[in-house]
N, C-alpha and C positions, 0 to 999 in steps of 0.2 A: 237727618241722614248723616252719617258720618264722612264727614271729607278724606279725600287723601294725605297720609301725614307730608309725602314726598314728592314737593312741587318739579321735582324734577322727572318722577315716573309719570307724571300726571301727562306734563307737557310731551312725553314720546308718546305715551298712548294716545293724543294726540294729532299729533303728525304722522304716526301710523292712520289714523283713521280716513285721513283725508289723501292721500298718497294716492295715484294711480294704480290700476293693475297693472301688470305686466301687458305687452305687447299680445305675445302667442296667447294671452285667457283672452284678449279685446276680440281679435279678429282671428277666428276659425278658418283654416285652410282649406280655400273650394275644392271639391273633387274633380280631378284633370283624368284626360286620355291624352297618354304622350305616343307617338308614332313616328315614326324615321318612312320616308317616301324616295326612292331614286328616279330621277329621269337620267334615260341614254337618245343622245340624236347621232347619229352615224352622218361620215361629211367625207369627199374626195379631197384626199391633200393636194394643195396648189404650192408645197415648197419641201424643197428636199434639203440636206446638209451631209456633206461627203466629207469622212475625216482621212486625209490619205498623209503617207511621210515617204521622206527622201533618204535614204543613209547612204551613205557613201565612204571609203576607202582611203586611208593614204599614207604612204612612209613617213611623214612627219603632221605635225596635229595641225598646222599651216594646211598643207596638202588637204588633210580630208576638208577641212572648214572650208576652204575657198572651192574643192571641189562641188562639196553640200549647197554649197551659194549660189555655185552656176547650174546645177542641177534645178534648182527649186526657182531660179529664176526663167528657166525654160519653162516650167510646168507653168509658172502662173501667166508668162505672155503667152503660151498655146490657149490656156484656159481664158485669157482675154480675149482672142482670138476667137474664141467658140460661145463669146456674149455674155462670160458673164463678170462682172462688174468689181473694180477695185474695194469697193464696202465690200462685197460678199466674199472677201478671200482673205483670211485670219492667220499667221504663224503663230507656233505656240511651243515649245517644250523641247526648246535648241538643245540638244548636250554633245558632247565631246569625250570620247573615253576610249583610254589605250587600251588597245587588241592584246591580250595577256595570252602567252602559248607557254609549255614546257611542263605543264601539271603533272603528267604520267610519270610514275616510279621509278624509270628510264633515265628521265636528263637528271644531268650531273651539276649543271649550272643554275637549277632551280628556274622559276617564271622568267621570263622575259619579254618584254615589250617587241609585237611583230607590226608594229605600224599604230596606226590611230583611227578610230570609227568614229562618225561625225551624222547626229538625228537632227531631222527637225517636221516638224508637224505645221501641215496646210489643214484650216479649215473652211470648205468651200458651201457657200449658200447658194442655191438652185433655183430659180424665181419660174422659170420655163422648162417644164419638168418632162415636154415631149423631145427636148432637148438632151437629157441627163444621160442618157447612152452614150451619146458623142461628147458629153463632158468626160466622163470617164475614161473614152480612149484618148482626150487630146493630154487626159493626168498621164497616164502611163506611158505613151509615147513618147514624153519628152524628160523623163525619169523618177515619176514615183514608183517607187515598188514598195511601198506597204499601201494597206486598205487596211482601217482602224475601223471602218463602220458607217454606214450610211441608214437614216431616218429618215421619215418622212410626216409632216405635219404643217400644218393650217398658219397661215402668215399675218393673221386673224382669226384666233380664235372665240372670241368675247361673243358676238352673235350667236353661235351654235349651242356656247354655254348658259346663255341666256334662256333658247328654249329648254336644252336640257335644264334647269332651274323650275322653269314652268310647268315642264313633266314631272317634275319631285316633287314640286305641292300641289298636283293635281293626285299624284300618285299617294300620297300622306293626306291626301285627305278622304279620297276612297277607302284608304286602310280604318280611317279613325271614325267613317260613316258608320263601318263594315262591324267593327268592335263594339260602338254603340247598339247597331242593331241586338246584337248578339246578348247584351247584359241589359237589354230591355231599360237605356235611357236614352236620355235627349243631348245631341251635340250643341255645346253655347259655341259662344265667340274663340277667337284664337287669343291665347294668354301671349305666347312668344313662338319666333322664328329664330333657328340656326340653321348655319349651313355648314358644313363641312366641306374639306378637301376636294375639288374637284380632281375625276379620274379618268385615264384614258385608257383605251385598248390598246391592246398589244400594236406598239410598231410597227407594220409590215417592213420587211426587208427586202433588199435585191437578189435577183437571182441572177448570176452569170452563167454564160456558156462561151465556150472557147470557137471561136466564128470572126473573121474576117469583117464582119458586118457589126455597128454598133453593138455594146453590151444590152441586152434585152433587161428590162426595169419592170417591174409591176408595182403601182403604187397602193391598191385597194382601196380600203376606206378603212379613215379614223373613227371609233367610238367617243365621244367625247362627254362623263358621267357630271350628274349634279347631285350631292345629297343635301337634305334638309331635315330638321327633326322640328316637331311642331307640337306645343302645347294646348288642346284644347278642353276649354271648361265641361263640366256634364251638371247638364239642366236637368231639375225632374218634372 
C-alpha cells in the first residue's frame, strides 16, 4: 500500500475523523405545540386614591406660597378628620409661577407680572371606601379646587392574580389538548412556562352630582388578567 508522502495531511485527516458532530446533527429538535392561555378573575376594590390640588393667588410669590400652605394644610386636617391616616396623604408637584397679563396687541408696556400663582398636589389613599364621598367633600370644603383623578383598586392584589395564573394554564392547556386533537397527535410533558405582563380592566371612575349630600362613588369591579405561553412536546 502506498503511504502518505505528508505526515502532516495525514495527521488532520486524522483529527478530522475522530472530531465530534455538531450539536444540532446529535440531537433532533422534538415537535412542540406552543399556545398562549389567559385567565381573568374579576374582584371588588377595597381602596381608592384621589389625586386632588390646591392653587392659590397672590400679589407677591410669598403671598401665594404661604397662602397654598394654609390652604392644603386645611384639607389635610379635615381629611384627618374624616379617618384617613397621615401614610395615606402624599404632596407632590409644588410649583410657583408668575401670573403674566398684557399679551393682546393693545398694551403698550408689553407682559407684565399681575401677581403670583402657587400649585401643589395631594395624593390621598382611601382604605374605607363607604367613606370616600365624604372624603371628598371634607377635600373640597377646606380648599381644593382641582380633581386630577380618582382609581380604584385591590390593596392586595397577588391572590386574585394568582388564580388568574391558574385560569391561564388551565386555559393553554385546553387550547394545546384542542390543537392536538385536531392534527391527530398525542400531547407529552410541558417543555417550558412563561408568563407575561399581567393586565387589568379598565379602572372604573367616579361619578359626581352636584347635591348637598356626599359625592356619590361607584366602585364596580376589577378585572385582574394572567397570561402564560406554554411549550408542549407532541408524542406519536
Amino acid at each position: 500500500m502506498r503511504s502518505l508522502a505528508n505526515p502532516l495531511v495525514a495527521a488532520l485527516l486524522l483529527t478530522a475523523a475522530v472530531l465530534p458532530l455538531p450539536a444540532f446533527a446529535q440531537d433532533a429538535v422534538s415537535p412542540m405545540i406552543t399556545v398562549t392561555g389567559t385567565g381573568t378573575v374579576e374582584a371588588t376594590p377595597d381602596i381608592a386614591t384621589l389625586t386632588i390640588g390646591v392653587t392659590t393667588q397672590g400679589e407677591t410669590a410669598a403671598d401665594a406660597l404661604s397662602a397654598n400652605s394654609a390652604a392644603l394644610d386645611a384639607v389635610m386636617a379635615r381629611l384627618a378628620s374624616a379617618g384617613v391616616e397621615a401614610r395615606d396623604m402624599q404632596t407632590s408637584n409644588l410649583s410657583l409661577n408668575p401670573n403674566w397679563t398684557g399679551y393682546d396687541s393693545t398694551s403698550v408696556t408689553g407682559p407684565t407680572i399681575a401677581g403670583y400663582v402657587a400649585n401643589n398636589m395631594l395624593t390621598v389613599r382611601v382604605r374605607q371606601l363607604d367613606g370616600l364621598g365624604t372624603v371628598l367633600d371634607a377635600a373640597v370644603a377646606d380648599g381644593a379646587n382641582t380633581l386630577n383623578g380618582l382609581s380604584f383598586g385591590l390593596a392586595d392584589p397577588e391572590p386574585v392574580l394568582n388564580e388568574a395564573r391558574k385560569e391561564a394554564v388551565a386555559d393553554a392547556r385546553a387550547r394545546a389538548e384542542l390543537l392536538a386533537v385536531a392534527a391527530g397527535v398525542k400531547l407529552g410533558k410541558v417543555v417550558s412556562i412563561s408568563e407575561t405582563a399581567a393586565l387589568t380592566d379598565p379602572i372604573p371612575m367616579f361619578r359626581a352630582e352636584a347635591s348637598a349630600a356626599p359625592v356619590p362613588v361607584a366602585g364596580g369591579e376589577l378585572g385582574l388578567s394572567a397570561n402564560v405561553t406554554i411549550f408542549y412536546e407532541i408524542t406519536e
